[in-house]
Residue, then its C-alpha position, 0 to 999 in steps of 0.5 A: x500500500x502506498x500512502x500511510x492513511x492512518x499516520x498521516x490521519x494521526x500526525x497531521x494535527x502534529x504537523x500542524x501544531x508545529x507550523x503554528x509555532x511559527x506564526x506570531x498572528x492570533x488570527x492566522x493561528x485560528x486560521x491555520x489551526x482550522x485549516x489543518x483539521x478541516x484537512x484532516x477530516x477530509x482524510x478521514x471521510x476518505x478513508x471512511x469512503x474506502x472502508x470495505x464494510x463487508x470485512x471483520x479485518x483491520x484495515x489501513x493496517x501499518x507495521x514497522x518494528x519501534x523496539x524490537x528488543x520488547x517485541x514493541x512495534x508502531x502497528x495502525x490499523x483500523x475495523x468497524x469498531x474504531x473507524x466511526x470514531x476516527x471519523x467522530x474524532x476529527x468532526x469534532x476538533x474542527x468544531x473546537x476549532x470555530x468554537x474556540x475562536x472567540x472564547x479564547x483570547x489569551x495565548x491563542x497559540x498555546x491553546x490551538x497547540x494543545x488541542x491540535x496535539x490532543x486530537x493526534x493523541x486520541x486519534x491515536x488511540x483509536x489507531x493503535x495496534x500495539x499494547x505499548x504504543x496504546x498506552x503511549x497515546x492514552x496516556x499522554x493524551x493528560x498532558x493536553x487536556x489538563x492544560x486545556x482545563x488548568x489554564x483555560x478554564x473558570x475560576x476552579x481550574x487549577x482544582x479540576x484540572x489537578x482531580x481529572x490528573x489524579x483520577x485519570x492517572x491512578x486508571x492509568x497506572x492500574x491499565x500499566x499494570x495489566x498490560x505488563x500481566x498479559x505482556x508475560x502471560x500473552x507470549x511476551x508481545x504486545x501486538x493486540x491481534x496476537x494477545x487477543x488470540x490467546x487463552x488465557x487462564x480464568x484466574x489471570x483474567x479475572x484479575x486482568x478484568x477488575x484492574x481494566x474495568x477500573x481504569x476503563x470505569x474512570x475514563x467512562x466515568x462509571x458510578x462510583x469513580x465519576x466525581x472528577x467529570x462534573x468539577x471538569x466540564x464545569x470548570x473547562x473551556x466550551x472546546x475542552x467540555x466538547x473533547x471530553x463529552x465527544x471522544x475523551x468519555x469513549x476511551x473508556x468504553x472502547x478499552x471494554x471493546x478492544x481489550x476486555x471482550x476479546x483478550x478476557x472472554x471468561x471474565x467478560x461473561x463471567x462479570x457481565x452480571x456486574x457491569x449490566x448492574x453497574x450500567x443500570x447504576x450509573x442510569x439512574x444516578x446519572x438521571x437523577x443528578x441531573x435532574x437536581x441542577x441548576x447549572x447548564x453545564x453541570x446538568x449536561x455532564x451528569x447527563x453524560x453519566x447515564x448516557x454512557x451507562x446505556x453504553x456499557x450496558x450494550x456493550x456488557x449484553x453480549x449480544x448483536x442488539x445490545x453491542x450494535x446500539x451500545x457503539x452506536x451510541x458512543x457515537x451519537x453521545x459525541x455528536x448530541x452532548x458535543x453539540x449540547x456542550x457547545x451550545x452552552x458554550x455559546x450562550x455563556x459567551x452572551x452572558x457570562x452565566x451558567x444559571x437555568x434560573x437566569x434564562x428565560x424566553x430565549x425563544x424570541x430573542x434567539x430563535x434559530x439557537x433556540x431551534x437548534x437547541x431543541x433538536x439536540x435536547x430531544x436527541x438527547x433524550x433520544x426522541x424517535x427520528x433523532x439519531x439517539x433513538x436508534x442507539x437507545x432502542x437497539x441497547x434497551x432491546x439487547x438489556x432486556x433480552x440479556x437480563x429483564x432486572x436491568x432493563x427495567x431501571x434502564x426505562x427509568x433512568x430514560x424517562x428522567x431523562x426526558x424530565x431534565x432536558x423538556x425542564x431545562x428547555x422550557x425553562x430556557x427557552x420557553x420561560x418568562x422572559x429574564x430581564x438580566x438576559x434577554x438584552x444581551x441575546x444575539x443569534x448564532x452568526x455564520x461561524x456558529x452556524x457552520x460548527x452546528x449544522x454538520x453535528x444536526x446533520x447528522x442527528x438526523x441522518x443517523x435517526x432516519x438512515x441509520x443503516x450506513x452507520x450500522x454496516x460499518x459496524x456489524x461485521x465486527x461486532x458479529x466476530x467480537x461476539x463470536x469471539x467472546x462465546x466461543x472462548x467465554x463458555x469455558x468458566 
């Protein structure tokens, strides 16, 4: 193969952040920042156009030897699991681009660095084919992102930034620990393919599963290793709260994808009980914090803990249904909360409050936000035609079929979604006009308008036509189940 597609998708951010420090212009850095990720999704709209969708194979695969000494190679590659969020990935740092444009004007050049080295990183993530070189990007993605928070974020940044350090890092060093286990119990490499063809005892996995399962249930986060998430999104820039809600969140459940399920088939069914209970937890809870807010901002993150439980309870359903909406909705919590984060981003730009008490009728004096708005809110709360209606549907279906006591919280923590998103929109929206506010509302403007349209695009094209989205994935979901039963059965 010619063209190295993967690492020329994973290092053109770095590329790029390398030219901008030789600029001395805010308004070329914005300029160049943007240009450089437009390119960059266009790569991955390429790749996405070339995808063969008939395969369970890694495909755009690349492999050199980095140390050969540790059976360490730079190895890329990606299947129907990763290549939506390759995809996701880039979307999104195009639109942390725009939204950055004018929140951000202190060290201008600094910030579009880090985001730009933060994209490569995480891009990297879902490219990897090497234990080790996974583990580089995954950790190295906390350099960037707790610069994003500790120096361009609110009041509390330095104490957020600081606890979202700490938490991710304690995961970390567990994920460090569990790859050295199966470094030594796998044949001594570190090639993923390799270890996921390899039988591992039940003990060794079973161990392996709780050291994955925590520094995964961080990055998700699950109930009880969420608190760091909240403290983080409120306290983040728009672009650093759309990172996270949109890809930094799905690490975790990705881990559970490319390493749990198919390198720790026993545990995997073995503990699938637990982490169905756990998913259910975390709906309920989420809900219900939630539905407890004041804050727009602190509202959305609790949000994204039952959202993302829905994910892991697909996931940990061990069935077509369940796996197939649970990586779906990975993706449609990025396009939806993403553009939900931004959302608040914006109309904090207006008036330097986050309070749902201080808004009110912003239906009149903005009311294409206001549209706009709606349309993600009842996404969110995954309305039928709305891109989360099918992730939702496909989840609850494989919940119920894989165990009836967890489906029914599941139903329940969806209703409270419907009760905090029509409450906060209401009140927002739709509620006695604020006289602290209303007077200092404009509408979106043209440079808003081309960071929202491509995310309601797709809200509508994944709610309406999900089937394109849904071949991508199904062949590899179908060979990971196949994976996991064959192998799982044996405890």
């Amino acid at each position: 193969m010619g063209l190295p597609l993967l690492s020329v998708i994973v290092f053109t951010p770095v590329a790029g952040a390398a030219v901008l420090m030789f600029l001395r212009s805010d308004d070329a850095v914005r300029w160049t920042a943007l240009a450089v990720t437009i390119l960059d999704l266009a790569l991955c709209i390429a790749m996405l156009a070339s995808f063969d969708t008939t395969t369970h194979a890694m495909q755009f695969t690349e492999r050199r030897l980095w140390v050969p000494a540790l059976g360490i190679t730079y190895a890329l590659g990606i299947d129907g699991i990763s290549a939506l969020f390759v995809f996701l990935t880039a979307l999104l740092g195009s639109i942390c681009v725009l939204a950055s444009w004018v929140a951000i004007d202190r060290k201008v050049k600094a910030f579009m660095v880090s985001l730009l080295s933060m994209q490569a990183l995480m891009l990297g993530v879902f490219c990897a084919l090497d234990l080790f070189l996974f583990y580089v990007f995954w950790e190295a993605m906390l350099i960037p992102m707790y610069l994003i928070i500790g120096v361009w974020g609110g009041e509390g940044r330095v104490y957020a930034a600081f606890k979202f350090f700490l938490y991710t890092l304690a995961g970390s060093l567990l994920f460090l620990i569990g790859v050295i286990v199966l470094y030594f119990n796998g044949g001594e490499t570190f090639d993923i393919l390799a270890l996921t063809a390899q039988d591992l005892p039940f003990p060794v996995q079973s161990w392996l599963f709780f050291a994955f399962l925590i520094a995964f249930a961080v990055k998700v986060p699950m109930v009880p290793v969420h608190t760091w998430l909240p403290d983080a999104h409120v306290q983040a820039p728009t672009a650093g709260s759309i990172i996270l809600a949109g890809v930094l969140l799905k690490m975790g459940a990705y881990g559970f994808l490319r390493f749990s399920l198919p390198m720790l088939p026993e545990a995997s069914v073995y503990y699938s009980t637990l982490m169905l209970s756990l998913s259910a937890l975390a709906i309920v809870y989420g809900g219900l914090l939630a539905l407890a807010q004041d804050d727009l901002k602190k509202l959305v993150a609790y949000s994204s803990i039952s959202h993302m439980g829905f994910v892991t309870l697909g996931i940990f359903a061990l069935n077509v249904r369940g796996l197939e909406g649970g990586i779906l909705q990975m993706f449609n919590h990025g396009v939806t909360t993403g553009a939900l984060f931004l959302f608040v981003g914006l109309i904090y730009e207006r008036t330097h409050t986050r309070s749902i008490a201080d808004y009110g009728g912003l239906m009149k004096a903005a009311p294409v936000y206001t549209a706009f708005l709606a349309l993600f809110t009842l996404s969110s709360m995954a309305l039928p035609g709305t891109n989360s209606f099918v992730g939702e549907l496909l989840v609850l279906s494989g919940g119920f079929a894989a165990n009836l006591a967890v489906g029914a919280p599941a139903v329940f923590g969806a209703l409270l979604g419907a009760a905090y998103l029509l409450g906060m929109y209401r009140k927002v929206a739709l509620g006695p006009a604020s006289v602290g506010v209303r007077f200092k509302i404009r509408d979106v403007n043209a440079r808003e308008m081309v960071a929202i349209l491509p995310l309601a695009i797709l809200v509508l094209w994944v709610g309406l036509y999900p089937k394109p989205f849904l071949n991508i994935i199904d062949v590899s979901v179908k060979h990971l189940l196949a994976q996991v039963h064959d192998r799982g059965s044996g405890q």
